[in-house]
N, C-alpha and C positions, 0 to 999 in steps of 0.2 A: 402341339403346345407351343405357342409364343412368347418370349418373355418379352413387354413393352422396353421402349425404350428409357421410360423412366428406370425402371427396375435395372439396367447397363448402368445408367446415371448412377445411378444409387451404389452399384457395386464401384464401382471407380473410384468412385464420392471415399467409399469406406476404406479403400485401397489406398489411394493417397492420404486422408487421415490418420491412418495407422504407419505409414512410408513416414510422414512430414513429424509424426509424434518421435519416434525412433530417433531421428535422424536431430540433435541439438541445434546445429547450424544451420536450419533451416529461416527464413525471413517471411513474416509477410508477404511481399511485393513477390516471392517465388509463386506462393500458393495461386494467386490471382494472375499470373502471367502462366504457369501449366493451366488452371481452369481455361484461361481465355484460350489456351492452343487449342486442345480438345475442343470445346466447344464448336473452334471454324473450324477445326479439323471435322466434324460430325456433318461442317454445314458444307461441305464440298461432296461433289457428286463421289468422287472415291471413298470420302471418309462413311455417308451411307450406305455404300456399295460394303465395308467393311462391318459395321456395325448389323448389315441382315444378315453377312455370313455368321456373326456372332449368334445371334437370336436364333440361328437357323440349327447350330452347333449345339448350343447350350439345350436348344429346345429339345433336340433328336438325344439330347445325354439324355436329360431329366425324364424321356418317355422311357427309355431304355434303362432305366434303375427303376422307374416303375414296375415295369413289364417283367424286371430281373428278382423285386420282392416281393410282388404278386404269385409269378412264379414257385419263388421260394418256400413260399408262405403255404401254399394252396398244397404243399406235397407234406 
């Protein structure tokens, strides 16, 4: 199982929304200056290099709760 990388986008996405709502002090010009970091950050050979270890991690959970309530299920 792979998660795309939109589907990372999306979780970060959600993760700073909820950070940025919390936090009162936060401005505009933050929100679009951490997007634009991440972003080049994804676009540099290490930031990819990071991003498949992710998809590769998340993917091996999400089979592994599978396999753990199928498992469960089936007894």
């Amino acid at each position: 199982m792979t998660i795309a990388i939109s589907t990372l986008f999306f979780i970060v996405c959600v993760g700073l929304a909820i950070w940025f709502k919390k936090d009162s002090s936060f401005r505009p010009r933050e929100v679009i200056a951490v997007s634009a970091f991440w972003i080049l950050f994804v676009a540099t050979p290490f930031g990819s290099g990071v991003v498949k270890t992710m998809q590769d991690a998340i993917g091996s959970g999400a089979q592994t709760g599978v396999a753990t309530v199928t498992s469960v299920s089936s007894k």
